[in-house]
N, CA, C and O atoms as a GROMACS GRO file, in nm:
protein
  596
    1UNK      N    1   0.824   2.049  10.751
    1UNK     CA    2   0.966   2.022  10.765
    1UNK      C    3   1.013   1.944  10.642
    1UNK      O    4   0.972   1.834  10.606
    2UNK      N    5   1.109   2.023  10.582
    2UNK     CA    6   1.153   1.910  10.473
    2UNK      C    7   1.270   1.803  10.551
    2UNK      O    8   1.346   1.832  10.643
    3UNK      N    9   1.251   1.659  10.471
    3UNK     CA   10   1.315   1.571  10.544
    3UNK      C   11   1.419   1.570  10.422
    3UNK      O   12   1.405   1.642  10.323
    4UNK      N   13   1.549   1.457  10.443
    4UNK     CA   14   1.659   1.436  10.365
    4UNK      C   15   1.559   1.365  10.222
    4UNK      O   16   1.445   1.318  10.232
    5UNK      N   17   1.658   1.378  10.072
    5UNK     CA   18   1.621   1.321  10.019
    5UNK      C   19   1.737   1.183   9.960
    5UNK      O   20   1.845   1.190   9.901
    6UNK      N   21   1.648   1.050  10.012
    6UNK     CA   22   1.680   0.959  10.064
    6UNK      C   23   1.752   0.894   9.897
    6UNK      O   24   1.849   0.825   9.929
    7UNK      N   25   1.740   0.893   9.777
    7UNK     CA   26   1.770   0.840   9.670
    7UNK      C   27   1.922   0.918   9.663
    7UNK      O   28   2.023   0.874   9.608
    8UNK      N   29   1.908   1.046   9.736
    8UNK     CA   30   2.032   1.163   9.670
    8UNK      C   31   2.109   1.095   9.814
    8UNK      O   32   2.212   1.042   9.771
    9UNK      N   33   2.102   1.073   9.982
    9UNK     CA   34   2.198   1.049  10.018
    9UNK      C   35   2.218   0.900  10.061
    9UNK      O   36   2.319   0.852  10.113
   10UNK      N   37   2.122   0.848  10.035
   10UNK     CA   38   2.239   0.649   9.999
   10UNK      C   39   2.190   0.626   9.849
   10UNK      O   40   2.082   0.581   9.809
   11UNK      N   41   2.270   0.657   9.798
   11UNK     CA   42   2.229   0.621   9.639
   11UNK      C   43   2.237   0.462   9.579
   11UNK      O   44   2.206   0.414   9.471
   12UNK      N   45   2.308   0.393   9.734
   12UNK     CA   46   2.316   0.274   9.693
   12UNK      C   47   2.232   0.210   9.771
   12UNK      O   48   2.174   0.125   9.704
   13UNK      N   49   2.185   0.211   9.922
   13UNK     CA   50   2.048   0.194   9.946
   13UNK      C   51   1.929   0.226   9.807
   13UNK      O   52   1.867   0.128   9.765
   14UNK      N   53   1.908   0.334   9.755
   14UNK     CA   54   1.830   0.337   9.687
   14UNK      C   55   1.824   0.244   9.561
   14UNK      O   56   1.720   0.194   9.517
   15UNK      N   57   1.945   0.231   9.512
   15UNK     CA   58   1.969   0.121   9.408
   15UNK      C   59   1.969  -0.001   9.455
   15UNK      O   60   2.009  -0.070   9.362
   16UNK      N   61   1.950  -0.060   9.534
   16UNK     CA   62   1.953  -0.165   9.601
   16UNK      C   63   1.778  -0.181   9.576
   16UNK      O   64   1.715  -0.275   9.527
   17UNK      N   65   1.742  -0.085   9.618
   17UNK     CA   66   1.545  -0.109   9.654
   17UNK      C   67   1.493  -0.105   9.495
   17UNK      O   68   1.419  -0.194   9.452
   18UNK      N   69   1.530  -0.014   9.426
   18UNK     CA   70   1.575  -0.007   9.298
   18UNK      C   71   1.587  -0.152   9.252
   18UNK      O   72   1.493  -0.192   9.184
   19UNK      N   73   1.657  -0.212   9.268
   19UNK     CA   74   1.656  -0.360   9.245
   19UNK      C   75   1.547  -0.456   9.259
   19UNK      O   76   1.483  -0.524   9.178
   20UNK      N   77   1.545  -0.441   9.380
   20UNK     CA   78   1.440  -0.534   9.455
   20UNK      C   79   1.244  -0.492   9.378
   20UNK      O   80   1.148  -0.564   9.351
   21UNK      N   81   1.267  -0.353   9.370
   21UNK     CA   82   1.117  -0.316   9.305
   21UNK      C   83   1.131  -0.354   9.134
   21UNK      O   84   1.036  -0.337   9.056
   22UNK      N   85   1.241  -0.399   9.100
   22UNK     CA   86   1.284  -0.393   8.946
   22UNK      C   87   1.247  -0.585   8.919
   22UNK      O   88   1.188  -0.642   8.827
   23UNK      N   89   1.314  -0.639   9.046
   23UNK     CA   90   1.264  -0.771   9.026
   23UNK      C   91   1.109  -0.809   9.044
   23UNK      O   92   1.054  -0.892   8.972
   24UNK      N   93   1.042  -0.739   9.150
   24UNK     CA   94   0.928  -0.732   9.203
   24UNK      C   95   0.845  -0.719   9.064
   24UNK      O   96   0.786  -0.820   9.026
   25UNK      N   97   0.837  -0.602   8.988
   25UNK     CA   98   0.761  -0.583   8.853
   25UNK      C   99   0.807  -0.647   8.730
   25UNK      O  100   0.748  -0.626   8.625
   26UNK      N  101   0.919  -0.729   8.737
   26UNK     CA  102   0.941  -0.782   8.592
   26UNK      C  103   0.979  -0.915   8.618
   26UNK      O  104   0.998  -0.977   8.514
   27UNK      N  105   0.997  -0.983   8.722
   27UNK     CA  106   1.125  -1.116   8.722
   27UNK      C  107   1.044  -1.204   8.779
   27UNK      O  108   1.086  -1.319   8.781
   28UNK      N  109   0.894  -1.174   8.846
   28UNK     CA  110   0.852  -1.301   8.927
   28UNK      C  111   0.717  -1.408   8.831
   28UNK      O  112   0.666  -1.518   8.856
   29UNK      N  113   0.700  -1.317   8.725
   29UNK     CA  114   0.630  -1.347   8.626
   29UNK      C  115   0.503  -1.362   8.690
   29UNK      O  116   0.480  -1.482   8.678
   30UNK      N  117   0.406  -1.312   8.751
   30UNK     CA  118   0.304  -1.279   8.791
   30UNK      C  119   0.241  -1.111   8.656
   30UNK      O  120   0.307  -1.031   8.590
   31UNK      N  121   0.117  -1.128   8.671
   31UNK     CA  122   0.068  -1.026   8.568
   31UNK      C  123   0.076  -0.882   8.642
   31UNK      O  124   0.048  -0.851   8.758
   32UNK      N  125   0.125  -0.802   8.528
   32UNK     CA  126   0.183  -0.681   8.591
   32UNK      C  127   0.038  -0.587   8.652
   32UNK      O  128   0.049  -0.496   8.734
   33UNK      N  129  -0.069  -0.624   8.604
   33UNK     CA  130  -0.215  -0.602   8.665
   33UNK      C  131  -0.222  -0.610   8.856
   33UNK      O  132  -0.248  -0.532   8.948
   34UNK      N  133  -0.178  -0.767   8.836
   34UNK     CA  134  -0.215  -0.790   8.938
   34UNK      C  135  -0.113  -0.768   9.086
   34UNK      O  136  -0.136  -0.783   9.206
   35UNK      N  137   0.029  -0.717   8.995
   35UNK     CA  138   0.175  -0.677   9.083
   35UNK      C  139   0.092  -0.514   9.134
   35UNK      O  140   0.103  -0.469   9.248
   36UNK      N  141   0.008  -0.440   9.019
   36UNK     CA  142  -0.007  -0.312   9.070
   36UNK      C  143  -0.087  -0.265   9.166
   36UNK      O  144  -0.091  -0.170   9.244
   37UNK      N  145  -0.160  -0.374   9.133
   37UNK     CA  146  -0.304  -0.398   9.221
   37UNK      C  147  -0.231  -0.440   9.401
   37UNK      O  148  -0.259  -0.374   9.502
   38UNK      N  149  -0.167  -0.525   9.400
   38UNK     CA  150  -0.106  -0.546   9.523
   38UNK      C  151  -0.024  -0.409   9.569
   38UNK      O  152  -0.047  -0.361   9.680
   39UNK      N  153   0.071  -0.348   9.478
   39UNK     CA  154   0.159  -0.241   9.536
   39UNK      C  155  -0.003  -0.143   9.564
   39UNK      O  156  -0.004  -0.095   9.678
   40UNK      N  157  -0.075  -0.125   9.516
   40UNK     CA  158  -0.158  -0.008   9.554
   40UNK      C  159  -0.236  -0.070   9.659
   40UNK      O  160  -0.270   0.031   9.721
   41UNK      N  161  -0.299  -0.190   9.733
   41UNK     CA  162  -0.344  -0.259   9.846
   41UNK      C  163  -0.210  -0.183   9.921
   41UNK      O  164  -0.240  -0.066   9.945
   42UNK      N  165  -0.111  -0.206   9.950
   42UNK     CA  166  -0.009  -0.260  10.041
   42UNK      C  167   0.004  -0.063  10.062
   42UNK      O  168   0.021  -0.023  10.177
   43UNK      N  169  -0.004   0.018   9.973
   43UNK     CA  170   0.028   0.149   9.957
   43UNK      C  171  -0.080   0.204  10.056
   43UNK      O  172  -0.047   0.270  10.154
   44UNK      N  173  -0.250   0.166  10.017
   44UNK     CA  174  -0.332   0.216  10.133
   44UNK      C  175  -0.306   0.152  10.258
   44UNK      O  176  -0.290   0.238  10.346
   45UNK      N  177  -0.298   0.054  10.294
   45UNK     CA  178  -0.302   0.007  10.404
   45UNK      C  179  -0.186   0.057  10.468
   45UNK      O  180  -0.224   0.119  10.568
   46UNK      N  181  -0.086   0.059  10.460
   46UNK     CA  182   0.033   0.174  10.476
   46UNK      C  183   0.090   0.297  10.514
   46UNK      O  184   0.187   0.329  10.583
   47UNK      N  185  -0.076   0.414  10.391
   47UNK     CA  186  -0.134   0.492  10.397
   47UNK      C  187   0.024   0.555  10.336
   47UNK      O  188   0.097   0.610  10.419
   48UNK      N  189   0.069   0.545  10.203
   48UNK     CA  190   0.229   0.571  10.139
   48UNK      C  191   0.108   0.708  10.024
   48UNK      O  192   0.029   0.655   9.946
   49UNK      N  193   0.109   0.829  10.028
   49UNK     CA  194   0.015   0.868   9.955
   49UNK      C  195   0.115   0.900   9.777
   49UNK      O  196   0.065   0.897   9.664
   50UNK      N  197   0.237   0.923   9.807
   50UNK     CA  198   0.310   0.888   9.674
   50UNK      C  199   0.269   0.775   9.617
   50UNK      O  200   0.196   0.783   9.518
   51UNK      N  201   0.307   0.650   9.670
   51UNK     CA  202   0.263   0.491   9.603
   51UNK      C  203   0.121   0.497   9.583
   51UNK      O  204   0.078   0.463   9.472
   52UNK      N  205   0.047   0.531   9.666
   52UNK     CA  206  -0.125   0.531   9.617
   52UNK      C  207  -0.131   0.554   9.500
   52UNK      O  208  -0.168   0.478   9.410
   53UNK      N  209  -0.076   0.721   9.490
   53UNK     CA  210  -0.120   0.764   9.339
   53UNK      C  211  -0.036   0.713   9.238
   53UNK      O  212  -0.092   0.708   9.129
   54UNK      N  213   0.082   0.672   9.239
   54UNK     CA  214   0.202   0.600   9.161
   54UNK      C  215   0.120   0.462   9.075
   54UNK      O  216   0.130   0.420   8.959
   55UNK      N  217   0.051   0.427   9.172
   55UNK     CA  218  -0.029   0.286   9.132
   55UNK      C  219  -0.124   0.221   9.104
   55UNK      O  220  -0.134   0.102   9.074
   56UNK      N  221  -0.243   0.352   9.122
   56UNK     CA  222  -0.337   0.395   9.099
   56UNK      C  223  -0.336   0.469   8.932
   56UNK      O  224  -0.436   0.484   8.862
   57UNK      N  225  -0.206   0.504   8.899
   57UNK     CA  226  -0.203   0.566   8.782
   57UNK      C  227  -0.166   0.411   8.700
   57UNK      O  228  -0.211   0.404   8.586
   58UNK      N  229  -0.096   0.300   8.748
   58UNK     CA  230  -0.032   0.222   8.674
   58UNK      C  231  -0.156   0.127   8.644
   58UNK      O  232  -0.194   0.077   8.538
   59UNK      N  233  -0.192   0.121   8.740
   59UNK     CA  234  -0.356   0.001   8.715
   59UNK      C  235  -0.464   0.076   8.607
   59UNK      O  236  -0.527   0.001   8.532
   60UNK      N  237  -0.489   0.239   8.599
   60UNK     CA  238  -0.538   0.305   8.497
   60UNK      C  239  -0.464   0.244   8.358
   60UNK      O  240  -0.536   0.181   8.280
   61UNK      N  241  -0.312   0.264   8.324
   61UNK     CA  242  -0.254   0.235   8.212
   61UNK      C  243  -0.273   0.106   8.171
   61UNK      O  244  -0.282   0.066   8.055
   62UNK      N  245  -0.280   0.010   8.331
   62UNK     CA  246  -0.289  -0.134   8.248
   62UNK      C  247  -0.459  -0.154   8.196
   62UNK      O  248  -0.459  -0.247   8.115
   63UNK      N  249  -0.603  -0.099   8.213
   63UNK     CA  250  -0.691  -0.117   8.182
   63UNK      C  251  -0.813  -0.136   8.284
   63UNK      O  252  -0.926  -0.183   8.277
   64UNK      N  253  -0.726  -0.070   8.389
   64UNK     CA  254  -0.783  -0.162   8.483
   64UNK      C  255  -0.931   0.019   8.494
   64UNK      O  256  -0.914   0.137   8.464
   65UNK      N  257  -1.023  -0.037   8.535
   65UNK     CA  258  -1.162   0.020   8.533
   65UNK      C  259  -1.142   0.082   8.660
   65UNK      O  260  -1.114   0.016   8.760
   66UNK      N  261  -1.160   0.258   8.659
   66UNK     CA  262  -1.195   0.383   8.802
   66UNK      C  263  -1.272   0.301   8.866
   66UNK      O  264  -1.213   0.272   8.970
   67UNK      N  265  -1.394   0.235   8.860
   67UNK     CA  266  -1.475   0.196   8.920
   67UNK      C  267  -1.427   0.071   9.041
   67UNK      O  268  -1.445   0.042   9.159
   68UNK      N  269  -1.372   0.037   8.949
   68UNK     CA  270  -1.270  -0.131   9.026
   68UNK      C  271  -1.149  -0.070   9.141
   68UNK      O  272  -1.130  -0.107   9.257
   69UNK      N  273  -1.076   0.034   9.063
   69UNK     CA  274  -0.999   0.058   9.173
   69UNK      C  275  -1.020   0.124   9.302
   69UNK      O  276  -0.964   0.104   9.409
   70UNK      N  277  -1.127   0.218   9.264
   70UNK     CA  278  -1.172   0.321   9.382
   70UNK      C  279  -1.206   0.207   9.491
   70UNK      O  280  -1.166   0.227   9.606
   71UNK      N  281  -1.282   0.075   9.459
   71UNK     CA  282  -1.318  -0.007   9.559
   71UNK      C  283  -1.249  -0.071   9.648
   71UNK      O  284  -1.286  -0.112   9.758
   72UNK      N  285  -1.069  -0.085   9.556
   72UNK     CA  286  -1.012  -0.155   9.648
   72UNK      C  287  -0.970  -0.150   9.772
   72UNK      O  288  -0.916  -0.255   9.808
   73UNK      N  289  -0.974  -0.063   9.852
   73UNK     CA  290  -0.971  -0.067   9.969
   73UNK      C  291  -1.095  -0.108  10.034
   73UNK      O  292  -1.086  -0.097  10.157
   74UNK      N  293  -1.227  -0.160   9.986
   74UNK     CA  294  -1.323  -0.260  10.018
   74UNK      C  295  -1.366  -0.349   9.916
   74UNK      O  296  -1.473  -0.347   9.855
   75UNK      N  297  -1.252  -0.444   9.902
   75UNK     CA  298  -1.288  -0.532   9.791
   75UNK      C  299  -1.345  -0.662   9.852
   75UNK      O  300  -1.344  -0.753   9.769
   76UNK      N  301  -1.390  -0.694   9.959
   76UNK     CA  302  -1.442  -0.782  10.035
   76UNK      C  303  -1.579  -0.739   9.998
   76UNK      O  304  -1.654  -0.823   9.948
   77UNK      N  305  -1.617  -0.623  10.018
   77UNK     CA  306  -1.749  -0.620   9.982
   77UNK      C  307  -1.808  -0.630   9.862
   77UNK      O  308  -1.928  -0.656   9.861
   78UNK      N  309  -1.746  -0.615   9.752
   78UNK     CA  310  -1.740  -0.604   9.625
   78UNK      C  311  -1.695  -0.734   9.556
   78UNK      O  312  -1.686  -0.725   9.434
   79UNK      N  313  -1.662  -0.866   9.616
   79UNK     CA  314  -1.596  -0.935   9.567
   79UNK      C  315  -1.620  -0.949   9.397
   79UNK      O  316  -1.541  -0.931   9.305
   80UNK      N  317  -1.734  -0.982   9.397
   80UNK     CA  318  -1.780  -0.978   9.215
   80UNK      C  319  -1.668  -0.904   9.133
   80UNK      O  320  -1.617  -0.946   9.029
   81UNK      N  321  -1.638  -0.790   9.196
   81UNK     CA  322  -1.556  -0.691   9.030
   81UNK      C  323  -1.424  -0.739   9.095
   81UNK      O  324  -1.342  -0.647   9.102
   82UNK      N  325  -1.360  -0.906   9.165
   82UNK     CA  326  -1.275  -0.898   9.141
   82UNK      C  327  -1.260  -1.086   9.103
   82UNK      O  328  -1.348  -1.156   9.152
   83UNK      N  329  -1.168  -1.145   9.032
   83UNK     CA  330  -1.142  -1.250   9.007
   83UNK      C  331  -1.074  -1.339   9.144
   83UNK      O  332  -1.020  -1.281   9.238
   84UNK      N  333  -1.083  -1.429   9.138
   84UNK     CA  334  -1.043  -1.525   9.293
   84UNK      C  335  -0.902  -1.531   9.299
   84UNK      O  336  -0.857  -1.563   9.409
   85UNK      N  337  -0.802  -1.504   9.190
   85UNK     CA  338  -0.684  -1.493   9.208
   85UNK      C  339  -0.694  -1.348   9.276
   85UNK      O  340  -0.664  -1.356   9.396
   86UNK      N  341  -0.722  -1.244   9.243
   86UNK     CA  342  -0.705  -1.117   9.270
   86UNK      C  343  -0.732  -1.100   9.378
   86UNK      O  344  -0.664  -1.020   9.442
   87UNK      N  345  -0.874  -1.188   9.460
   87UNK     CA  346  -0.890  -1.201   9.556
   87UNK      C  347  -0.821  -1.269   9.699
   87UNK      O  348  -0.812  -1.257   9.821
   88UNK      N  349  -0.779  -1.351   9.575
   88UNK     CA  350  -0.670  -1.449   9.746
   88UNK      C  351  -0.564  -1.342   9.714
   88UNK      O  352  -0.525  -1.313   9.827
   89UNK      N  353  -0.503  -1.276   9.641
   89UNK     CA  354  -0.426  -1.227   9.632
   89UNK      C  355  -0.360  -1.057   9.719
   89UNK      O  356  -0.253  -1.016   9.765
   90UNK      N  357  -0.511  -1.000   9.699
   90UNK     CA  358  -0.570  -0.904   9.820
   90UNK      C  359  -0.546  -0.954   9.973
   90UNK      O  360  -0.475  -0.903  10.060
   91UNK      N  361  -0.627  -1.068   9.978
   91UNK     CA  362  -0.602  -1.116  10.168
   91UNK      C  363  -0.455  -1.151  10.132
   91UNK      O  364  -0.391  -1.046  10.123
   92UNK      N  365  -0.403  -1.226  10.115
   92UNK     CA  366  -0.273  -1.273  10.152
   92UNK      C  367  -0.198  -1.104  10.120
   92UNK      O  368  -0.102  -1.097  10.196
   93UNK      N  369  -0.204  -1.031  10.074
   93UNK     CA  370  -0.136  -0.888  10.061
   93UNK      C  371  -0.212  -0.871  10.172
   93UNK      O  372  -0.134  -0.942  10.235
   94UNK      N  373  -0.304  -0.837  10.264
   94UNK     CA  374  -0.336  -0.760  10.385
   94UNK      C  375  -0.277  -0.858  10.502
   94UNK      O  376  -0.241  -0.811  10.610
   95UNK      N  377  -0.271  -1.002  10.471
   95UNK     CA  378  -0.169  -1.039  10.574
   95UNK      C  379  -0.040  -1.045  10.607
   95UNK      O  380   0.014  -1.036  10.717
   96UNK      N  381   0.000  -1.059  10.510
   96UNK     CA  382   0.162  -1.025  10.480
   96UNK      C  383   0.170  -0.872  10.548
   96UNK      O  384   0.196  -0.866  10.668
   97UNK      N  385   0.156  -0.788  10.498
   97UNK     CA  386   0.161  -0.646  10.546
   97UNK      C  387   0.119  -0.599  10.689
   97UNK      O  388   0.161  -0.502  10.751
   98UNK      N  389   0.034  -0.685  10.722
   98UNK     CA  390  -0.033  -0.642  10.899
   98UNK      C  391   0.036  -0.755  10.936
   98UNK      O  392  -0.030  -0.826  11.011
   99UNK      N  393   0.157  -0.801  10.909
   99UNK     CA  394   0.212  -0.957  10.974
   99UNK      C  395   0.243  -0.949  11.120
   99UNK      O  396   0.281  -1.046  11.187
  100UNK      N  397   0.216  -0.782  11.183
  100UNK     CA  398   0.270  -0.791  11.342
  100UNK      C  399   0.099  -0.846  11.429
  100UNK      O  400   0.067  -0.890  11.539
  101UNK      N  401   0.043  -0.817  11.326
  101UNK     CA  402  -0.090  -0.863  11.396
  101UNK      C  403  -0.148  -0.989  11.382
  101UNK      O  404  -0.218  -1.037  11.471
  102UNK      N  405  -0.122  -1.052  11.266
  102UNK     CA  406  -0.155  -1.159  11.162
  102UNK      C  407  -0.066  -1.276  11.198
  102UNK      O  408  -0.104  -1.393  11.190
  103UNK      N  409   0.039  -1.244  11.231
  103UNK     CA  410   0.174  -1.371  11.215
  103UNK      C  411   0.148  -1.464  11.078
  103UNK      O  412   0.184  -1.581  11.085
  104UNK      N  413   0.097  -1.423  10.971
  104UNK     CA  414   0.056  -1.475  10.847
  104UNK      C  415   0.013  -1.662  10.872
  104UNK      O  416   0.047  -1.768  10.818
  105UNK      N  417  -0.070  -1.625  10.973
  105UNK     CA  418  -0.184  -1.725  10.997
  105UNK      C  419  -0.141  -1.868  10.916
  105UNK      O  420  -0.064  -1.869  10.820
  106UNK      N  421  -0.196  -1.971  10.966
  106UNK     CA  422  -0.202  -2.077  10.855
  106UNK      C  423  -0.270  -2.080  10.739
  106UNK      O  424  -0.231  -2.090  10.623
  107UNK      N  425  -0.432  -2.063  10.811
  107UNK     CA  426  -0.534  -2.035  10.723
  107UNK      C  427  -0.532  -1.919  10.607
  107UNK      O  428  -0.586  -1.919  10.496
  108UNK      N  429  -0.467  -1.839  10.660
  108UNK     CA  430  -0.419  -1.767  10.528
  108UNK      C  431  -0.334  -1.799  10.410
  108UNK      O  432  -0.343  -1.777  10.289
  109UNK      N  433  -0.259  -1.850  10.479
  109UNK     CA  434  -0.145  -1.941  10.377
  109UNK      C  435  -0.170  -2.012  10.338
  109UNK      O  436  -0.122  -2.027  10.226
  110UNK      N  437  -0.247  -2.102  10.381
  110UNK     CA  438  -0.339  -2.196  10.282
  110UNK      C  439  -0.427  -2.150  10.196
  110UNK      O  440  -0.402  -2.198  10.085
  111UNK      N  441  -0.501  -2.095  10.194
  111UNK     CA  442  -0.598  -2.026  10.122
  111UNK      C  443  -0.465  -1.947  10.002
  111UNK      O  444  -0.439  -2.002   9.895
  112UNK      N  445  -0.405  -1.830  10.040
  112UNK     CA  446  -0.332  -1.831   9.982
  112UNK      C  447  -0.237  -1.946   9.841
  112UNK      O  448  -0.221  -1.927   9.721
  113UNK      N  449  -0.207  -2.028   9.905
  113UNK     CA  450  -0.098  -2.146   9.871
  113UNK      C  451  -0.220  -2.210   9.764
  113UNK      O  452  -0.188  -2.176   9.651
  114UNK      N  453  -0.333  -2.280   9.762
  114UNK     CA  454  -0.407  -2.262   9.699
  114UNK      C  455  -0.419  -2.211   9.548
  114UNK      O  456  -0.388  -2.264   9.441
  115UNK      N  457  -0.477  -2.090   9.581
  115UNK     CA  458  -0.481  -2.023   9.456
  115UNK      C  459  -0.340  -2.003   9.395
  115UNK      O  460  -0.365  -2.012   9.275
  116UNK      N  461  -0.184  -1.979   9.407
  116UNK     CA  462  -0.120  -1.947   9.345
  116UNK      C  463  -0.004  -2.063   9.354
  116UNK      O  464   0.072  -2.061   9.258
  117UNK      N  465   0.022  -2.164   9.454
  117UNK     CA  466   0.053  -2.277   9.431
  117UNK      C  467   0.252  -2.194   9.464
  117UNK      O  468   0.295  -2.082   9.436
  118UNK      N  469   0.314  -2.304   9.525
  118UNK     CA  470   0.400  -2.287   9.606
  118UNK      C  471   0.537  -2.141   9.550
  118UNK      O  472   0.587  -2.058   9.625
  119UNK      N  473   0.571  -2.162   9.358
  119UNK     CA  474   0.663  -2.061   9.366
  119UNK      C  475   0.603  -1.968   9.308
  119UNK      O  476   0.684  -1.881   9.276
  120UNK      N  477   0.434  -1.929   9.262
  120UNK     CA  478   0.392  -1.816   9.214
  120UNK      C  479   0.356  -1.709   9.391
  120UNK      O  480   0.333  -1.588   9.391
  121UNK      N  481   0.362  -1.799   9.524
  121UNK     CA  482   0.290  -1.711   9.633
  121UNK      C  483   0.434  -1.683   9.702
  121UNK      O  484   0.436  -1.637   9.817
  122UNK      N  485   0.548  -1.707   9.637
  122UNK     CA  486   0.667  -1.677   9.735
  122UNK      C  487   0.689  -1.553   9.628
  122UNK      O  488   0.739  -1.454   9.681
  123UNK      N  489   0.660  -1.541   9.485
  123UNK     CA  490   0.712  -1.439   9.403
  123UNK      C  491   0.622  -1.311   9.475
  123UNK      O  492   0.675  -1.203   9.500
  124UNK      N  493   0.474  -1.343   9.504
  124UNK     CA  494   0.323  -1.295   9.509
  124UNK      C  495   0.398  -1.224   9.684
  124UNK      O  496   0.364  -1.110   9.715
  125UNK      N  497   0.460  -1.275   9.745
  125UNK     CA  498   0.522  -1.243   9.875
  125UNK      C  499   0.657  -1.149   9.860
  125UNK      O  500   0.693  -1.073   9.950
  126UNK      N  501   0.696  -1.158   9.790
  126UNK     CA  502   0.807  -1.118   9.755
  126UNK      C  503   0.784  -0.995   9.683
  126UNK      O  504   0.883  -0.923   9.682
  127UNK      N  505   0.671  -0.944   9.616
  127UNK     CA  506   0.596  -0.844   9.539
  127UNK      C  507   0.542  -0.758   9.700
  127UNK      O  508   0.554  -0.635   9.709
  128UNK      N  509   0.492  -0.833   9.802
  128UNK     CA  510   0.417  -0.737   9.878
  128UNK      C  511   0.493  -0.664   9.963
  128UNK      O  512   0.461  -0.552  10.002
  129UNK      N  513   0.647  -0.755  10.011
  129UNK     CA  514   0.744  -0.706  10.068
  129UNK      C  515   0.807  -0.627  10.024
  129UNK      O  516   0.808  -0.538  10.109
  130UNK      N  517   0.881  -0.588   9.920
  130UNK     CA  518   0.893  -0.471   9.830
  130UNK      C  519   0.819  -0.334   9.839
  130UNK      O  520   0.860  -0.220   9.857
  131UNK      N  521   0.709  -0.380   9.822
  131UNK     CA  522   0.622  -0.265   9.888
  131UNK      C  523   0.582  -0.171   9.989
  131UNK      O  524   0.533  -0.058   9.996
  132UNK      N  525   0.630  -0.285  10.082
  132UNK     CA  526   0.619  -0.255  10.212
  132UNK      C  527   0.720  -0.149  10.262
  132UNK      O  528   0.716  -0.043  10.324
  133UNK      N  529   0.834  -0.248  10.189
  133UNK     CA  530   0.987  -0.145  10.174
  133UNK      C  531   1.001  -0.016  10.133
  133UNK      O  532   1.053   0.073  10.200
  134UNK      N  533   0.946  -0.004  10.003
  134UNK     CA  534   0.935   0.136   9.965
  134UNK      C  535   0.859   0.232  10.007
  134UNK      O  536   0.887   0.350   9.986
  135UNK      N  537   0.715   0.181  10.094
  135UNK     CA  538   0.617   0.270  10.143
  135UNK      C  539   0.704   0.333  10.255
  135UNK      O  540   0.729   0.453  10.241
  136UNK      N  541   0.749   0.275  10.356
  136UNK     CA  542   0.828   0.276  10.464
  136UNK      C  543   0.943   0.390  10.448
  136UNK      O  544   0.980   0.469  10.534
  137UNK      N  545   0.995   0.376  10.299
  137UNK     CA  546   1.079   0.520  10.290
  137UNK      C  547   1.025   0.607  10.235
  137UNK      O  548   1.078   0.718  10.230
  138UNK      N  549   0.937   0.589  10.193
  138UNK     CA  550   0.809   0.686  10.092
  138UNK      C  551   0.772   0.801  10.227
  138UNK      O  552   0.777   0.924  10.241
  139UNK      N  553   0.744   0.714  10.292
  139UNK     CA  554   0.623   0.718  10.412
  139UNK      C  555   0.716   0.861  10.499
  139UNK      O  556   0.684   0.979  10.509
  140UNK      N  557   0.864   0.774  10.563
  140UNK     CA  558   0.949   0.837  10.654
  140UNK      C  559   1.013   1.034  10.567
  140UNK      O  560   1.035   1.150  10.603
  141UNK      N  561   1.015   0.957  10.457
  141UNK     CA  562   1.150   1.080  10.406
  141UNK      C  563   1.004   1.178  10.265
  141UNK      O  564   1.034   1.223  10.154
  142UNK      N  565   0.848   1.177  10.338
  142UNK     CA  566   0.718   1.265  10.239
  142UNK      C  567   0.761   1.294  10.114
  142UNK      O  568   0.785   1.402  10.063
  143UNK      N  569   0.769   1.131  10.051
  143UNK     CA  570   0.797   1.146   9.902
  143UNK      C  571   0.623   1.178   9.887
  143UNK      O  572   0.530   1.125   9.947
  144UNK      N  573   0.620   1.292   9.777
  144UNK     CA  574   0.526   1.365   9.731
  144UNK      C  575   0.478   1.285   9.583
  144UNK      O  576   0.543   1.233   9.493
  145UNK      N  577   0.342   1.302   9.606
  145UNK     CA  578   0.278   1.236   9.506
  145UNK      C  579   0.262   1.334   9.374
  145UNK      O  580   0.294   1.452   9.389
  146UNK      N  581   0.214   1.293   9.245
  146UNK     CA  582   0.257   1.359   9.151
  146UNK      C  583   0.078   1.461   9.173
  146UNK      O  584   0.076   1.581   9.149
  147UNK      N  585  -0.017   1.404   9.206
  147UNK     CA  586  -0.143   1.470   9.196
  147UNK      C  587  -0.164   1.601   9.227
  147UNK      O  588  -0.128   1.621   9.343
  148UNK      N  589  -0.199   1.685   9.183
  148UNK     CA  590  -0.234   1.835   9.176
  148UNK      C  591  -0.402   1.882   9.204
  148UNK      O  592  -0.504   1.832   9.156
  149UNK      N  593  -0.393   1.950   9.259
  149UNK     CA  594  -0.547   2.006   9.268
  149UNK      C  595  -0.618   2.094   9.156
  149UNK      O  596  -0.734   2.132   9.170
   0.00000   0.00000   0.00000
C-alpha cells in the first residue's frame, strides 16, 4: 500500500522537523560522530529501516569502522570498541527512547548526568528525541531506504 507522502502534504510539519533535526546535528555542539551514532541506536531500536541506513551511511563518512557499527545494536557486549562517553551515551539513548518502560530511571540519569554534565545531556536528549520524531514518521508514512540489492 502506498501511504501519503508526508514532506509533500504538511510541508510545514515537515519544515518544522526539518528544524528540529537541523538543530539536533549542528546547534547542540556535541560531536557529529557521536549525534550519528545515537540517531542510528534510536533508528534500530525503533526498527526506522530508512534512518538505519541514512546513519549507518553517515557514521561510515565520519570514520567510523564496519566493524564498530555492525555491533551497535550489542554494544554492551562489546564495550571495549566503544569510549565511556559513547557508552553512557548509548544507555541513556535506549532509555530515553523505551521511556514508556524506563520512565528514564534515576539511575540512568545519573549515570547519564555524569558523563556529559547538565547542558551537554539535555542537548544529548534533545538529539535522541528528534529521532524518535522522525523514525515515527519514517516508520508510519515507509520512507524507503536508499539500499539496493
Amino acid at each position: 500500500m502506498n501511504r501519503a507522502n508526508w514532506f509533500q502534504v504538511s510541508q510545514e510539519g515537515a519544515k518544522a522537523l526539518g528544524a528540529l533535526h537541523h538543530y539536533a546535528t549542528t546547534g547542540t555542539g556535541l560531536e557529529p560522530e557521536l549525534i550519528h551514532l545515537v540517531f542510528l541506536r534510536v533508528s534500530q531500536l525503533n526498527g526506522c529501516a530508512h534512518c538505519i541506513d541514512v546513519h549507518t551511511r553517515d557514521l561510515i563518512k565520519h570514520g567510523m569502522s564496519i566493524d564498530k557499527i555492525v555491533l551497535v545494536p550489542v554494544w554492551e557486549e562489546v564495550e571495549y570498541l566503544f569510549s565511556d562517553q559513547e557508552r553512557a551515551a548509548l544507555a541513556w539513548t535506549e532509555e530515553v527512547t523505551r521511556v514508556s518502560e524506563t520512565h528514564a530511571s534515576d539511575e540512568a540519569y545519573s549515570a547519564a548526568s555524569t558523563a556529559f554534565g547538565e547542558k551537554a545531556l539535555v542537548e544529548l536528549t534533545i538529539v535522541i528525541a528528534a529521532m524518535n520524531a522522525i523514525n515515527r514518521m519514517g516508520i508510519s508514512f515507509r520512507l524507503k531506504p536508499r539500499a539496493r540489492a
